[in-house]
N, C-alpha and C positions, 0 to 999 in steps of 0.2 A: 715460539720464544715467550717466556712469562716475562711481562712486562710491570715495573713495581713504578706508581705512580707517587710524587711526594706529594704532600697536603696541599700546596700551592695545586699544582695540576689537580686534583680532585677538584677542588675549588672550581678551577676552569672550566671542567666538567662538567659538574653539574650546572654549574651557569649554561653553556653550550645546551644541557638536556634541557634545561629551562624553557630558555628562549625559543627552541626548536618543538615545543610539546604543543598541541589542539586541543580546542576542548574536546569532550565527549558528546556525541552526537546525543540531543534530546531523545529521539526514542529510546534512549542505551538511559539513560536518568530520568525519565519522565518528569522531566523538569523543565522548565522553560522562564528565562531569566525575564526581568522586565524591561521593556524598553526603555531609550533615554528619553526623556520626556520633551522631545524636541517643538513637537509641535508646532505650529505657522513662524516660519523662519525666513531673516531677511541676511543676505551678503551683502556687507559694507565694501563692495567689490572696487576696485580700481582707484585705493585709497592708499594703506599700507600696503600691501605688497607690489607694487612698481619699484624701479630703484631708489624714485625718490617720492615721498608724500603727494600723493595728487598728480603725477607728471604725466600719468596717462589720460590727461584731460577732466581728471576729478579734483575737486576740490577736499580742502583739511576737514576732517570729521567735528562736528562740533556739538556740544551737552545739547542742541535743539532737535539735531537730527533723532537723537534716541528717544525724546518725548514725542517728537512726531509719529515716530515707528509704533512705540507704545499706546499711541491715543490713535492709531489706524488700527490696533487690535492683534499685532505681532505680539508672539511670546517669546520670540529669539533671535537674536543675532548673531551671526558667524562674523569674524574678523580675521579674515587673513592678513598673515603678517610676513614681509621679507626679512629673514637675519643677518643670511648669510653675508651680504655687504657692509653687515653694521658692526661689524668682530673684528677682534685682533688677527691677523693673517696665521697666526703659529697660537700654540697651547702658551695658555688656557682658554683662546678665542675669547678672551673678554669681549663684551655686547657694549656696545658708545652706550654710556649713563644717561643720555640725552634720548636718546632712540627708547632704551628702556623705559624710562622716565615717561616719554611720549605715550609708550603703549598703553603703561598703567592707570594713564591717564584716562584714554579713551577706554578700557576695559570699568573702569571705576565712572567716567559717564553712562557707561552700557547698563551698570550693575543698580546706579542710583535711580535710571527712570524704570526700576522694577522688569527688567529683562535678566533670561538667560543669555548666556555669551560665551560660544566657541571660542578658541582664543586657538590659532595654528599656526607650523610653519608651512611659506607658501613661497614657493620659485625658490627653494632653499637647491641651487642651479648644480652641483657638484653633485649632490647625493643622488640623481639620474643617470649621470656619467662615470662615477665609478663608487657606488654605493658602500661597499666595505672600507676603502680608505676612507672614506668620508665618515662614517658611523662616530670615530669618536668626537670628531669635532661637534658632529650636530648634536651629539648625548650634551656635550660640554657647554652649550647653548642652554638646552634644556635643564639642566641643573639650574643655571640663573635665572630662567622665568621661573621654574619653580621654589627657587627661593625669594623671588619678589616677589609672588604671588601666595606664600604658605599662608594657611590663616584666614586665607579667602572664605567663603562658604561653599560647599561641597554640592548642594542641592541646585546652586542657577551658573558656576563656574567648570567651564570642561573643555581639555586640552586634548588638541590633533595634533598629533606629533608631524605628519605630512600630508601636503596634499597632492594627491593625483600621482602614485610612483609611475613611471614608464621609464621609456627607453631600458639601460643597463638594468635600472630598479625592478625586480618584478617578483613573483613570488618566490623562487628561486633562494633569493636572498633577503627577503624582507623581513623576518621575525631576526634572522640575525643584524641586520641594519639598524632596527630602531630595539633594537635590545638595551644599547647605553641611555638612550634617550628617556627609555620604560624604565630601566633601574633608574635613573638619575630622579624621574616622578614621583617614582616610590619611597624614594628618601624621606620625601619629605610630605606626600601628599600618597600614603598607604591606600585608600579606596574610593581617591576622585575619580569622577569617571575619563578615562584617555579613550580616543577614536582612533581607527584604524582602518584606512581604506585599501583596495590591493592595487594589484597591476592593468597598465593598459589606461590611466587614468582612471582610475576605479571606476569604468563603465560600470552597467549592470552585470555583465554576463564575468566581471572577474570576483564578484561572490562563489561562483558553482568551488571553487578553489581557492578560495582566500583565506590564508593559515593564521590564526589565530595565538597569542601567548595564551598559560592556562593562567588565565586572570579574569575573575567576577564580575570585574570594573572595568573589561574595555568592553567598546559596543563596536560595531561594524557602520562603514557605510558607504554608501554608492552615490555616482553621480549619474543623471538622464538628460541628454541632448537629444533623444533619439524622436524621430528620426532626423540624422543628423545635416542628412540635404537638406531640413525644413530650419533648421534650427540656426546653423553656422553659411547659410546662405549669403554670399557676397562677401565672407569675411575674412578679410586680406590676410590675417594674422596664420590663417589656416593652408596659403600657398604651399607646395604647387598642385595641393587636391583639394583647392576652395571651390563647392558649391556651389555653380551658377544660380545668378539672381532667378526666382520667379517659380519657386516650389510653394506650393499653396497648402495648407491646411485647412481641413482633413484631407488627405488624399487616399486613393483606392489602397485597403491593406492596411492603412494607421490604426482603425481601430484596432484589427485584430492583432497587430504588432502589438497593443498596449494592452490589449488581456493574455496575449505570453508573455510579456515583462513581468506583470503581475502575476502568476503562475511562480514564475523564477523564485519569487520574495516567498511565496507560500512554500516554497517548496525547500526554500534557504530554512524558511524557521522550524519548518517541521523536521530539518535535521540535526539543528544546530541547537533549538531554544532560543536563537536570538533575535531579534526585529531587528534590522538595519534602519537606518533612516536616510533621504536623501542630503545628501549634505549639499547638493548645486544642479539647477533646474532651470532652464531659461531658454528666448528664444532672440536671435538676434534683430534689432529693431530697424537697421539700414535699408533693411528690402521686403518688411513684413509689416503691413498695419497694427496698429495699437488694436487694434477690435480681433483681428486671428490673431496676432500672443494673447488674448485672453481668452480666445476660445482653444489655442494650445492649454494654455495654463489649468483650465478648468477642465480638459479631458484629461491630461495628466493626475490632477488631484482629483479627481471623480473617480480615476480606475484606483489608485493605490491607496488611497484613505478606507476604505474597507480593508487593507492587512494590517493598519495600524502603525504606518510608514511617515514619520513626520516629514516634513516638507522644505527645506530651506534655498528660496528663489533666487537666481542671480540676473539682476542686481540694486541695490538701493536708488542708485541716481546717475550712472553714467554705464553705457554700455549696455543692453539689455534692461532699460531704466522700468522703474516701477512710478518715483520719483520725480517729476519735472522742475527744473532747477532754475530754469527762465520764468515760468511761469508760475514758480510757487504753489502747485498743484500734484498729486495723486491725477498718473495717466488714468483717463477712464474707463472702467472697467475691470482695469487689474486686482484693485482690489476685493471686489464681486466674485473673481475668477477663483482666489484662493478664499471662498468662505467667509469672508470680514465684509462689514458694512461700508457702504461707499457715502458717505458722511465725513464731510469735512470738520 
């Protein structure tokens, strides 16, 4: 049966073929895009995205914290951000003024001590669970930071639409998910760079499959806990497959676990053109010395810093601290471990 589509549906169409299209694999273009210029990156982790400011035992972000970061020798900061409790429950999902307000705030202290600055949504809890219903609201979100945000500067401001899809979320349906989110960007911000992680928590291994819009200006990006009995050991949040305490780093195998991770990244760009970057890296501090997370820290950045893989660590100062908050000190060593001078 010939099917006659009217201009609205066309419309819909190609939107749908949009959303739904990959790039072209680099060797098919002998091209190869530049990466985001991510560079030694720090998560203001356990900050904004809990349900409330600081409630998971961090404290409010303040204009010191970023010139500390800066004068440690960081060149970026990631800020996850919770929305989806700060909206109207129904369309248009208006965002609390106050909340917004708040963010801009700390994105404009990130921006003044001469840092780059992720800016994402993070525990955005609905879009895991039933990802397509959820799409327009979270586009709807998006449209607002991006108009409080137009105008910004394009070269040290760049927005992750989400972090870590799982559960329901996965690749499946991801280019259609954040499709409102990516047009709502565009509106108003045509070739900021937007991030996009995949399924699975954007481990490493959900790059081999991770669908891309055909857009210049998004970059790819993964996250490494691995190995993950070393990393997420003792930690509750992880029940009922938490980790027992007392996995040591290096252990037998780690190495060569982390030259096929790196493998994987080589193998990512030689199809794609693209360099991913890590968007979160860390190793839990409950059950592991400050002296192995930096010798974690420094195997990790010693394998992938030859693909040209920027780095951003979790976390600034609570949970996987980098940051000592009683002691008004850089833990030692941490900083050495990512390449920066250990100079107060």
């Amino acid at each position: 049966m010939v099917r006659i589509l009217t201009a609205k549906a066309c419309v819909a169409a190609l939107c749908a073929a949009l959303a739904s299209a990959q790039p072209v694999a680099a060797s098919q273009t002998g091209t190869e895009a530049a990466p985001l210029p991510v560079g030694t990156c720090i998560n203001m982790g356990n900050s904004l995205e809990p349900e409330r400011e600081g409630s998971w035992g961090g404290k409010p972000i303040a204009a010191d914290d970023f010139a500390r970061i800066k004068a440690a020798g960081f060149d970026t900061v990631r800020i996850p951000v919770r929305w989806h409790n700060k909206t109207a429950p129904a369309s248009p999902w208006t965002v609390d003024p106050e909340w917004m307000d708040r963010v801009q705030t700390v994105v404009d202290q990130a921006l003044a001590a001469d840092l780059n600055v992720i800016l994402n949504s993070h525990h955005f809890e609905p879009i895991h669970d039933d990802p397509l219903a959820t799409a327009e609201w979270h586009g709807a979100v998006w449209r607002q930071i991006a108009e409080r945000f137009e105008g910004y500067p394009e070269e040290t401001l760049w927005f992750e639409l989400e972090n870590e899809p799982h559960r329901n979320f996965d690749h499946s349906n991801l280019l259609q998910t954040l499709a409102p989110a990516l047009r709502a960007v565009r509106e108003t911000h045509p070739t900021r760079a937007v991030i996009y992680g995949g399924e699975n928590w954007s481990g490493i291994d959900s790059l081999a499959t991770l669908p891309l819009p055909d857009d210049p200006h998004v970059h790819p990006t993964f996250h490494y806990y691995d190995p993950f009995a070393y990393t997420h050991q003792g930690a509750s949040w992880t029940a009922p497959d938490m980790p027992p305490p007392g996995r040591r780093y290096p252990a037998e195998g780690d190495r060569e676990q982390l030259a096929r991770d790196v493998q994987k990244i080589r193998d990512y760009v030689a199809r794609t053109g693209k360099t991913p970057f890590m968007g979160e890296v860390g190793a839990y501090d409950l059950h592991s010395p400050t002296q192995e997370r930096a010798t974690y820290h420094r195997a990790v950045r010693e394998a992938f810093e030859p693909a040209g893989v920027g780095m951003c660590v979790w976390a600034y100062a609570n949970t996987y601290p980098f940051w000592d908050r009683e002691k008004q000190q850089w833990l030692p060593g941490m900083r050495a471990a990512l390449g920066l001078p250990e100079t107060d």
